[in-house]
TIVO-2410 file (N, C-alpha, C; in nm, 3 decimals):
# residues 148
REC num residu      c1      c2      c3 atome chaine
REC   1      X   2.444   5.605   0.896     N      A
REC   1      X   2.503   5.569   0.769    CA      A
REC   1      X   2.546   5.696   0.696     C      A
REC   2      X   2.679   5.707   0.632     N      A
REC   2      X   2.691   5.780   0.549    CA      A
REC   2      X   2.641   5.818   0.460     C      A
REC   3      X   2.667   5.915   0.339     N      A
REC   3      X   2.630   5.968   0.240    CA      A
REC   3      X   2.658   5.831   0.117     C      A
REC   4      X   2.784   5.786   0.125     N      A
REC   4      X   2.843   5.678   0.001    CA      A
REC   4      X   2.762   5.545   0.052     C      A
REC   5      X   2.714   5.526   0.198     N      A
REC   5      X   2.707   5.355   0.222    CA      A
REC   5      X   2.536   5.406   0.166     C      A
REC   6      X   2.479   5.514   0.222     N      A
REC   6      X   2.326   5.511   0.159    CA      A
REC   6      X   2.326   5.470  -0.002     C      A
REC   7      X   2.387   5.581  -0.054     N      A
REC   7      X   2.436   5.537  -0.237    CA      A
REC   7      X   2.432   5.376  -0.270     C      A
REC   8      X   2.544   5.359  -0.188     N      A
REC   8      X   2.549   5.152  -0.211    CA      A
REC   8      X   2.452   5.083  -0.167     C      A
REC   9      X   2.389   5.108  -0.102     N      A
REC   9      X   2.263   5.034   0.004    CA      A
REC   9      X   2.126   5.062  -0.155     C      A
REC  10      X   2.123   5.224  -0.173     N      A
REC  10      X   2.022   5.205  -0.257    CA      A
REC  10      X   2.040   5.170  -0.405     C      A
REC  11      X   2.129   5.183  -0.443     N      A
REC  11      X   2.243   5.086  -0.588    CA      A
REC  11      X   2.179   4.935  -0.587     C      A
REC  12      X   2.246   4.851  -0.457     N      A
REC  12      X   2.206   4.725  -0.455    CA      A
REC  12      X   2.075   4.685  -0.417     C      A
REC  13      X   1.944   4.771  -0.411     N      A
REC  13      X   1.812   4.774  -0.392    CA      A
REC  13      X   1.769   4.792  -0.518     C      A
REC  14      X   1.784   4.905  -0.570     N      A
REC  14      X   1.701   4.939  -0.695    CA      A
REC  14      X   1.779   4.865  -0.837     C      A
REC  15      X   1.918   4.894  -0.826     N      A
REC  15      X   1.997   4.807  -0.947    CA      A
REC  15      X   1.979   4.996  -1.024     C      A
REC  16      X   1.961   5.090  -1.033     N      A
REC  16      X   2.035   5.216  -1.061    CA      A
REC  16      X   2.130   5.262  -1.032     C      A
REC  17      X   2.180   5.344  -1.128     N      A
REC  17      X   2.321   5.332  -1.169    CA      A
REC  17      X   2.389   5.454  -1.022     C      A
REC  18      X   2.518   5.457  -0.988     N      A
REC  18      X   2.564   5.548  -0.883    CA      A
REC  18      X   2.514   5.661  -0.891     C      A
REC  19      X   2.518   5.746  -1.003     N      A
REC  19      X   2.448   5.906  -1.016    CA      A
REC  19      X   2.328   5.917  -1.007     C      A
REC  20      X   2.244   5.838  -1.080     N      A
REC  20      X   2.076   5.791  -1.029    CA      A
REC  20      X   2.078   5.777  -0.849     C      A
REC  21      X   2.171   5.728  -0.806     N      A
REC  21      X   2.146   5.715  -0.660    CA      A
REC  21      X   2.162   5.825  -0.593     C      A
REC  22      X   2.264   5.931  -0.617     N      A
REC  22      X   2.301   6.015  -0.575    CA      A
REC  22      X   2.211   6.130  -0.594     C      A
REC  23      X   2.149   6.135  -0.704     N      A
REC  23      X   2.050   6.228  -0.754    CA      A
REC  23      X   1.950   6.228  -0.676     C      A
REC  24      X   1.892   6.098  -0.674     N      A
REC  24      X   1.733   6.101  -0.601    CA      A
REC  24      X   1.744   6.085  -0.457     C      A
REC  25      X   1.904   6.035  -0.355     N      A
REC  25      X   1.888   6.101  -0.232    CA      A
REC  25      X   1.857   6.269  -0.208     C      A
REC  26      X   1.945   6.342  -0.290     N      A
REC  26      X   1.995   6.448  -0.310    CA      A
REC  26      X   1.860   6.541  -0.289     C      A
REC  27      X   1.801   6.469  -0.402     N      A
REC  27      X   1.662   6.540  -0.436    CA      A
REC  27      X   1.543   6.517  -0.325     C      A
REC  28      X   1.570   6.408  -0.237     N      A
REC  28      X   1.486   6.352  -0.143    CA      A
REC  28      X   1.553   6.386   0.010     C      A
REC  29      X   1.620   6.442  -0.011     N      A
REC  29      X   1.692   6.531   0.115    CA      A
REC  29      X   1.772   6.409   0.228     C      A
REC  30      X   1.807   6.307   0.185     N      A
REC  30      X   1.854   6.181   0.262    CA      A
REC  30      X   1.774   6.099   0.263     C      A
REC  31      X   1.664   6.124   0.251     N      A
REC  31      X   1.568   6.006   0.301    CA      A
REC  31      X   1.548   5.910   0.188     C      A
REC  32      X   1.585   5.760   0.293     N      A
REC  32      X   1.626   5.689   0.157    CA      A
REC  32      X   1.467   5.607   0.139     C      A
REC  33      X   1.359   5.603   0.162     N      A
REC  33      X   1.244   5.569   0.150    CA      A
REC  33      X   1.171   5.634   0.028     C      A
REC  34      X   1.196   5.785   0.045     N      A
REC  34      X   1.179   5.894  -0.070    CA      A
REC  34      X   1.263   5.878  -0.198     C      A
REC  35      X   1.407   5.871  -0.143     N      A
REC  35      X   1.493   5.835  -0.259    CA      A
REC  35      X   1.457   5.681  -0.370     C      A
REC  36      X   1.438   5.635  -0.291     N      A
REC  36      X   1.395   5.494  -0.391    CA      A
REC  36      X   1.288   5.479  -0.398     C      A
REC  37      X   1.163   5.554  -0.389     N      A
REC  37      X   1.012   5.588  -0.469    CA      A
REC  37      X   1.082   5.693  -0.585     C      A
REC  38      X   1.151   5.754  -0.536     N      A
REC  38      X   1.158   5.850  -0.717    CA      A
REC  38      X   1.265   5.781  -0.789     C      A
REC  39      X   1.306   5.713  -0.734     N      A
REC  39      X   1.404   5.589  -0.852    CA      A
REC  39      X   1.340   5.512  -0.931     C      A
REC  40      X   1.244   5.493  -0.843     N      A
REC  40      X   1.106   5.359  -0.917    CA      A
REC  40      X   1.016   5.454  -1.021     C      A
REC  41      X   1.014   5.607  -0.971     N      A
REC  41      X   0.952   5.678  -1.058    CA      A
REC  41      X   0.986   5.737  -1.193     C      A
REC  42      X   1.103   5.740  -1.200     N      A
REC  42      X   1.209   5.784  -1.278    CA      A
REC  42      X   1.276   5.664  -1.379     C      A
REC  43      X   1.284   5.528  -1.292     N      A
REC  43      X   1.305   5.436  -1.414    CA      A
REC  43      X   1.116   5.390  -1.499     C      A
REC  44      X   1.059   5.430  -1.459     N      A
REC  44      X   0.937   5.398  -1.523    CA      A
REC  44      X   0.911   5.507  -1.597     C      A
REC  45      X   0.954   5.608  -1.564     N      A
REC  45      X   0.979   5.723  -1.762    CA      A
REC  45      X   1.042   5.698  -1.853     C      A
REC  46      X   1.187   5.623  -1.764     N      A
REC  46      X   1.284   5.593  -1.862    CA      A
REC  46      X   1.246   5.509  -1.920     C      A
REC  47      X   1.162   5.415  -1.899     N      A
REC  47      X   1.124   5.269  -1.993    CA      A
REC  47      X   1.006   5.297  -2.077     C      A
REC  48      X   0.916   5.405  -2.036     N      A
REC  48      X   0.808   5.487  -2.107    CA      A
REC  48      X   0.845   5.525  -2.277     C      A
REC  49      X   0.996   5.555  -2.206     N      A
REC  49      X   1.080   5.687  -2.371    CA      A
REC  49      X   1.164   5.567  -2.471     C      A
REC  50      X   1.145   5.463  -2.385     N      A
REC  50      X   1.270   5.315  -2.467    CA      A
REC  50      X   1.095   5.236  -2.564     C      A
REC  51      X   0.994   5.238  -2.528     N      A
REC  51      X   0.926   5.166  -2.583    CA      A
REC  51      X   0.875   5.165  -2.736     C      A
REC  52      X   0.901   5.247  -2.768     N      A
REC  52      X   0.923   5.210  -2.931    CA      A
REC  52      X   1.038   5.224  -2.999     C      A
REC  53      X   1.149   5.157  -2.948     N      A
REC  53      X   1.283   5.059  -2.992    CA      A
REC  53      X   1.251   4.965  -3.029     C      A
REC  54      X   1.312   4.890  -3.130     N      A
REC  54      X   1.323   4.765  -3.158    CA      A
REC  54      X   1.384   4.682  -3.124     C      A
REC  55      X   1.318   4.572  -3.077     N      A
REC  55      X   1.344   4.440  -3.053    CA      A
REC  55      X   1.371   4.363  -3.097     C      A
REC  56      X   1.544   4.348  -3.159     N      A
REC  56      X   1.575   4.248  -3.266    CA      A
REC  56      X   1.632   4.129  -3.163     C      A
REC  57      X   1.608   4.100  -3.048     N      A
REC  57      X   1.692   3.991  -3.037    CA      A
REC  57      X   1.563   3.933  -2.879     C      A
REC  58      X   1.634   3.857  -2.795     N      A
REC  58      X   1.551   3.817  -2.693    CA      A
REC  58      X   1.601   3.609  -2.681     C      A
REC  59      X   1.484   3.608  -2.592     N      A
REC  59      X   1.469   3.468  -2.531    CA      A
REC  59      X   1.384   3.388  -2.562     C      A
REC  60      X   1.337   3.253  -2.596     N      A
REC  60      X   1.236   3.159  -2.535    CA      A
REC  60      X   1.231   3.146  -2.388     C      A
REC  61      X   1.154   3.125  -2.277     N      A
REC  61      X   1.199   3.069  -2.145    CA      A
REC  61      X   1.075   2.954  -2.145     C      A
REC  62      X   1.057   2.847  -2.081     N      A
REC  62      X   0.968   2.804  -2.037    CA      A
REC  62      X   0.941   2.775  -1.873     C      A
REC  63      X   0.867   2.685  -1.854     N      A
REC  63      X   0.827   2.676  -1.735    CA      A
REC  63      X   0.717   2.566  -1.745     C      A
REC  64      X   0.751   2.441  -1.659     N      A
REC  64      X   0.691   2.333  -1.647    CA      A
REC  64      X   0.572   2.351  -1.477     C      A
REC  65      X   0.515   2.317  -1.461     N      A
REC  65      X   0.444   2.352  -1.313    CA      A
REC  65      X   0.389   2.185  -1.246     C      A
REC  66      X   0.485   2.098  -1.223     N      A
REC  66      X   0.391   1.998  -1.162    CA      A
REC  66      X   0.339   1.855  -1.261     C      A
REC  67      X   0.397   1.882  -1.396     N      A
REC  67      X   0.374   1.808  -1.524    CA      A
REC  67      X   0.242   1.835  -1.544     C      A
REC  68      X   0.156   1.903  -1.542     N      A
REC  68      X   0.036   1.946  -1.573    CA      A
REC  68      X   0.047   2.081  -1.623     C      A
REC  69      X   0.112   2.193  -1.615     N      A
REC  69      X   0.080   2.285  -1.652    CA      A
REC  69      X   0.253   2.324  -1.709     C      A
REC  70      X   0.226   2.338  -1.862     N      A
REC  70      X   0.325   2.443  -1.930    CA      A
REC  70      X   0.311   2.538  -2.010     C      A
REC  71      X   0.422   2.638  -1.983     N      A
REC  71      X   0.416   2.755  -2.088    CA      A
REC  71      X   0.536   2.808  -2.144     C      A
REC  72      X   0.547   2.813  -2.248     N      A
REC  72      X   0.659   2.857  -2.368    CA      A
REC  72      X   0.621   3.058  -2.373     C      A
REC  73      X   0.749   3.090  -2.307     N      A
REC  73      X   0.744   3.244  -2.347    CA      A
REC  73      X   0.844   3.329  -2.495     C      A
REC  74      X   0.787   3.413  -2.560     N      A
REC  74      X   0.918   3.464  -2.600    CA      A
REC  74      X   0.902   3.621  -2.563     C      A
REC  75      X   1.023   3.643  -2.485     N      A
REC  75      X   1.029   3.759  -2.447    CA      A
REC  75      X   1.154   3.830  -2.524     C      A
REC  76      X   1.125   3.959  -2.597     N      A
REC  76      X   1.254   4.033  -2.642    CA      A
REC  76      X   1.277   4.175  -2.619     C      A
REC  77      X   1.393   4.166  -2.651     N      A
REC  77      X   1.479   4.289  -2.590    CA      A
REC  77      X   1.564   4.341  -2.722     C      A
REC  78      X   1.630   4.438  -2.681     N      A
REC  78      X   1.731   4.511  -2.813    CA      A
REC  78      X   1.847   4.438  -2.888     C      A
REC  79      X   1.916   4.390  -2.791     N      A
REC  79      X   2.049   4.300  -2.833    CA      A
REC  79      X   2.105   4.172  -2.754     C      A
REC  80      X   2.156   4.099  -2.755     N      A
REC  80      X   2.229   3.946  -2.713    CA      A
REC  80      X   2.271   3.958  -2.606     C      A
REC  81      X   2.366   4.097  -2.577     N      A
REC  81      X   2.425   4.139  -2.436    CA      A
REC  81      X   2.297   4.094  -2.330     C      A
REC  82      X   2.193   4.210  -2.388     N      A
REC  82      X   2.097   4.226  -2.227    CA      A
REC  82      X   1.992   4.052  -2.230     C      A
REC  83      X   1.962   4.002  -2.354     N      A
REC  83      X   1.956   3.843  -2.342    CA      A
REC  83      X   2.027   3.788  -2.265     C      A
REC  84      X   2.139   3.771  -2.254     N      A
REC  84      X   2.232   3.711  -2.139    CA      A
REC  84      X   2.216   3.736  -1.992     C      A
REC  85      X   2.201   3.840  -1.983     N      A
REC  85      X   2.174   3.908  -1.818    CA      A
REC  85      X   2.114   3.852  -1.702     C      A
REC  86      X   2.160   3.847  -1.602     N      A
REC  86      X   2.081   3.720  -1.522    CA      A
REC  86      X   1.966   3.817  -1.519     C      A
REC  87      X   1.983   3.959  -1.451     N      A
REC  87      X   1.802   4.009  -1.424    CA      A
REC  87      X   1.726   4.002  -1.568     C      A
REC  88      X   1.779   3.977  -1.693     N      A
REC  88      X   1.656   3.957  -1.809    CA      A
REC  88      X   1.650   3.789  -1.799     C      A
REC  89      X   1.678   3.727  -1.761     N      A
REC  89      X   1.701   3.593  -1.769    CA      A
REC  89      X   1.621   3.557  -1.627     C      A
REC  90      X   1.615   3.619  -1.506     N      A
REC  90      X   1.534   3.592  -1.406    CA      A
REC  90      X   1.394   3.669  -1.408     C      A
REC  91      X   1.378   3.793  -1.499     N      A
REC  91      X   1.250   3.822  -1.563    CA      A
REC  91      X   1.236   3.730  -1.629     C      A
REC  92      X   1.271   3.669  -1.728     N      A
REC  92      X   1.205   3.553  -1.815    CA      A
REC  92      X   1.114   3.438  -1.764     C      A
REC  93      X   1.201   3.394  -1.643     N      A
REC  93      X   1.153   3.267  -1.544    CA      A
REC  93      X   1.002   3.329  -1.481     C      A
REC  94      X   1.070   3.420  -1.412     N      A
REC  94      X   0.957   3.502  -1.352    CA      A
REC  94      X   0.847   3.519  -1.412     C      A
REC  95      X   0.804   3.578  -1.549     N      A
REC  95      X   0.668   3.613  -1.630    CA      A
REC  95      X   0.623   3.450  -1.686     C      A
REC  96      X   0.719   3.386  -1.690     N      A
REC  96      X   0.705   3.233  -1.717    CA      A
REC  96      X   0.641   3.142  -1.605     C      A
REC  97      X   0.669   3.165  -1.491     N      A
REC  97      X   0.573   3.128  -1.401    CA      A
REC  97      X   0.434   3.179  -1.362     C      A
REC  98      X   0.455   3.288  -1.362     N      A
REC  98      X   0.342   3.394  -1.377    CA      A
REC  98      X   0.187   3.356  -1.460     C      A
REC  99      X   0.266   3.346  -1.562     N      A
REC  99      X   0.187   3.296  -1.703    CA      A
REC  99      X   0.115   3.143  -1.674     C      A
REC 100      X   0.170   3.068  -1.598     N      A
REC 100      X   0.127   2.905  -1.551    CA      A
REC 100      X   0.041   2.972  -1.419     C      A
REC 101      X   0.078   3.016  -1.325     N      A
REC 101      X   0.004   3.042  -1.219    CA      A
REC 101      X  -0.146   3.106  -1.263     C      A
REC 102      X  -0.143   3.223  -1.361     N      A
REC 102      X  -0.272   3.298  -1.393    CA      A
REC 102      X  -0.328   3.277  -1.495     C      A
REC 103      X  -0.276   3.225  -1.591     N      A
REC 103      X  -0.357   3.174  -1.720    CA      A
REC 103      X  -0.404   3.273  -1.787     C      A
REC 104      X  -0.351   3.398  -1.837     N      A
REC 104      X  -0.395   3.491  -1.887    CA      A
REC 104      X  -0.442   3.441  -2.038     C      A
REC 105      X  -0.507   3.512  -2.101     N      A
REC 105      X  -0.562   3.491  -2.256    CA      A
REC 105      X  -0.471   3.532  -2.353     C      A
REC 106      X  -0.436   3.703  -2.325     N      A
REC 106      X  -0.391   3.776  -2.391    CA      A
REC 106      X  -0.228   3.842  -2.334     C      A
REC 107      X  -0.172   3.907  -2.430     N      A
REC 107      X  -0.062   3.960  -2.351    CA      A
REC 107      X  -0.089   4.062  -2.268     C      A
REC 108      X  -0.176   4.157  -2.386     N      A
REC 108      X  -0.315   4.281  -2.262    CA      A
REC 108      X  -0.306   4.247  -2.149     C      A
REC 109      X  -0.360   4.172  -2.161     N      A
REC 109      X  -0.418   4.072  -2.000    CA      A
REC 109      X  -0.306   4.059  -1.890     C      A
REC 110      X  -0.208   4.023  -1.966     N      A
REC 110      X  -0.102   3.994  -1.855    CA      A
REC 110      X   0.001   4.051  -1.806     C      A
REC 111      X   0.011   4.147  -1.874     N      A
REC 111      X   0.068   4.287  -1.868    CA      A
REC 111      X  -0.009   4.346  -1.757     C      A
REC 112      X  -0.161   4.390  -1.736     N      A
REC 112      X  -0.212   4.421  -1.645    CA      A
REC 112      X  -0.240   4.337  -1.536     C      A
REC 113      X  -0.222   4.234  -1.504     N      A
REC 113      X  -0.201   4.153  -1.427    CA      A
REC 113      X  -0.160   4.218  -1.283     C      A
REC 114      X  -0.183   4.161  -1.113     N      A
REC 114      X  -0.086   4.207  -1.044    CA      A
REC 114      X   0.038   4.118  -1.065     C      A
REC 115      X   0.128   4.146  -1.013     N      A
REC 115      X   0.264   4.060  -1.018    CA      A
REC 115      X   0.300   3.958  -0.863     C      A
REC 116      X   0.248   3.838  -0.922     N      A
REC 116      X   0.253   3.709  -0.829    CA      A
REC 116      X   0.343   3.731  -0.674     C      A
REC 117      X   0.440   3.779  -0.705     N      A
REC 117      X   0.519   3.787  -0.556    CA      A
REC 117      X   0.498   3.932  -0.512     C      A
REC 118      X   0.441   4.025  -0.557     N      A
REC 118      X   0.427   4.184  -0.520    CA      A
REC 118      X   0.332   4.210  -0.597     C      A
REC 119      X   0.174   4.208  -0.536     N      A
REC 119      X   0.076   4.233  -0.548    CA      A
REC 119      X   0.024   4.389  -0.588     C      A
REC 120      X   0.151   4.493  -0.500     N      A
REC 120      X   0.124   4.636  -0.457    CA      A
REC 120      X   0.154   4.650  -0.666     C      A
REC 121      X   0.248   4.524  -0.772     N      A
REC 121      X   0.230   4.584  -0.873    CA      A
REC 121      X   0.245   4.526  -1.017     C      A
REC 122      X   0.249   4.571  -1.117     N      A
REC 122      X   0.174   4.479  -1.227    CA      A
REC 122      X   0.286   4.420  -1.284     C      A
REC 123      X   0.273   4.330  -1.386     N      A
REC 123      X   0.354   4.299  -1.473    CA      A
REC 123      X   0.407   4.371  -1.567     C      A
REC 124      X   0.350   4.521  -1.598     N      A
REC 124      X   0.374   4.541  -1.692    CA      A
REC 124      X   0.474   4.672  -1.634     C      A
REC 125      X   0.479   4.699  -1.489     N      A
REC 125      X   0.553   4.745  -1.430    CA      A
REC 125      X   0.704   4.687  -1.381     C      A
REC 126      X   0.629   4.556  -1.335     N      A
REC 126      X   0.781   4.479  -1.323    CA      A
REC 126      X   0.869   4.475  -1.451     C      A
REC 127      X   0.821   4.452  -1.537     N      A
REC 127      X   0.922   4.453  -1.664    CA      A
REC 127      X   0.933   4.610  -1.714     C      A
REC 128      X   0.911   4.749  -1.675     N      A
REC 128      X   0.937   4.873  -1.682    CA      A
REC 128      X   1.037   4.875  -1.623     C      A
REC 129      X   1.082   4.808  -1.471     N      A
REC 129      X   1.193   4.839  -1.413    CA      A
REC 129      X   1.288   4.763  -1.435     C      A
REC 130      X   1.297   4.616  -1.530     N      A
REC 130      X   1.433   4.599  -1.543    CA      A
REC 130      X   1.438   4.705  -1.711     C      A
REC 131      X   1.372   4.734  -1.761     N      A
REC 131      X   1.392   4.789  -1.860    CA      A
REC 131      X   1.499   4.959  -1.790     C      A
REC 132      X   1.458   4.960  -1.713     N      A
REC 132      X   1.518   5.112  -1.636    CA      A
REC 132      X   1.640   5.020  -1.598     C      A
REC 133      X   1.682   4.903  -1.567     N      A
REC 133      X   1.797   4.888  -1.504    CA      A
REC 133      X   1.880   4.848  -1.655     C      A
REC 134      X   1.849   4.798  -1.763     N      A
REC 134      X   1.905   4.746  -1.856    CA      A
REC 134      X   1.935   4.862  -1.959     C      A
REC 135      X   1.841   4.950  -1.969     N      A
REC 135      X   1.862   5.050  -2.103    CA      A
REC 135      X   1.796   5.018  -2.235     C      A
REC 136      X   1.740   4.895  -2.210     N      A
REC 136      X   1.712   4.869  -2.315    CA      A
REC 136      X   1.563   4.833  -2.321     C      A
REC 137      X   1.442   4.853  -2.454     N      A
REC 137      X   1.341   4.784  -2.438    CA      A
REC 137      X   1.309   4.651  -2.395     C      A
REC 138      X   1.238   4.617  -2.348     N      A
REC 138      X   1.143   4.423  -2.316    CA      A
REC 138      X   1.021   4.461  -2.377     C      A
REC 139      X   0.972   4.332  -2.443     N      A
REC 139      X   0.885   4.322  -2.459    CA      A
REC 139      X   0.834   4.145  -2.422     C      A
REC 140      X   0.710   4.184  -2.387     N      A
REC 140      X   0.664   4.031  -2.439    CA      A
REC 140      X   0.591   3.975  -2.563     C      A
REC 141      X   0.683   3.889  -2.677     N      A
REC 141      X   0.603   3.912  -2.767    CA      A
REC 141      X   0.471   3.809  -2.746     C      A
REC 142      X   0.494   3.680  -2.706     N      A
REC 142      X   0.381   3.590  -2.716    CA      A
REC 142      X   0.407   3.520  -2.613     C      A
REC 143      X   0.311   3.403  -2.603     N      A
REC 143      X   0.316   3.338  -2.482    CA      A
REC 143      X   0.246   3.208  -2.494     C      A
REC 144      X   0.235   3.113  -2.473     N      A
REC 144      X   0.145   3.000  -2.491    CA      A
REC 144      X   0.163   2.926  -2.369     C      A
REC 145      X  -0.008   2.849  -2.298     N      A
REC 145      X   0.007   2.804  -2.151    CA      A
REC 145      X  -0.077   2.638  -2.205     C      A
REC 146      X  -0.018   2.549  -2.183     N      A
REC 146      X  -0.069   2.413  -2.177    CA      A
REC 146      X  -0.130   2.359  -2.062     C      A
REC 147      X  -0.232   2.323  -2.051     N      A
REC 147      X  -0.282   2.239  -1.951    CA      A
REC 147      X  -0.325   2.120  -1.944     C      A
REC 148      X  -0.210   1.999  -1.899     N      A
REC 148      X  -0.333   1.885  -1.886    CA      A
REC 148      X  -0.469   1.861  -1.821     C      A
***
């Protein structure tokens, strides 16, 4: 593989931007295994330095499980644009199922959580990296889980 198809290959893996791709092969000497651990490392600073932004805008999502189990999320973000987004909109679903599957108490709680389909990491990581792909803060503000 080339130099540009590695770029596109790790673009459509990580969801970082072309120069982010180019950087952390660059820096990882080709190796694209290396390159996309310091992408993952690098958008989790970047979402480190976004976390005390404000969150004027965001989502409800819910999630029904079986008619026995529901939960109402509100998750927010900076502005309406990144609300719209399918990856903030498939994070939404995602921590929304999450939330029915584990029954956390607190947001604490579920933030440290592992993350239901990728164990190797947390929730509070999974939502670090769309925050690295979006630019913008997430938060979760609340959450509520019903059980019949």
């Amino acid at each position: 593989m080339n130099n540009a198809e590695l770029v596109k290959k790790l673009r459509e893996e990580t969801g970082a931007g072309v120069m982010d791709c180019k950087r952390a092969l660059g820096d990882a000497a080709g190796d694209f295994d290396k390159a996309k651990s310091l992408i993952a490392e690098r958008g989790l600073a970047k979402a480190e330095k976004k976390a005390e932004r404000a969150t004027g805008s965001g989502r409800i999502f819910s999630y029904i499980h079986n008619e026995r189990i529901g939960v109402l999320l509100l998750l927010r973000c900076e502005t309406d644009f990144v609300a719209r987004l399918e990856v903030f909109q498939e994070l939404g679903r995602n921590l929304a199922m999450q939330i029915a599957a584990m029954g956390p108490e607190t947001v604490a709680d579920f933030l440290a959580e592992p993350y239901i389909r990728d164990e190797k990491t947390t929730v509070e990581n999974l939502i670090k990296g769309v925050i690295a792909q979006t630019g913008e803060n997430i938060q979760v503000e609340k959450f509520c889980r019903y059980v019949l």
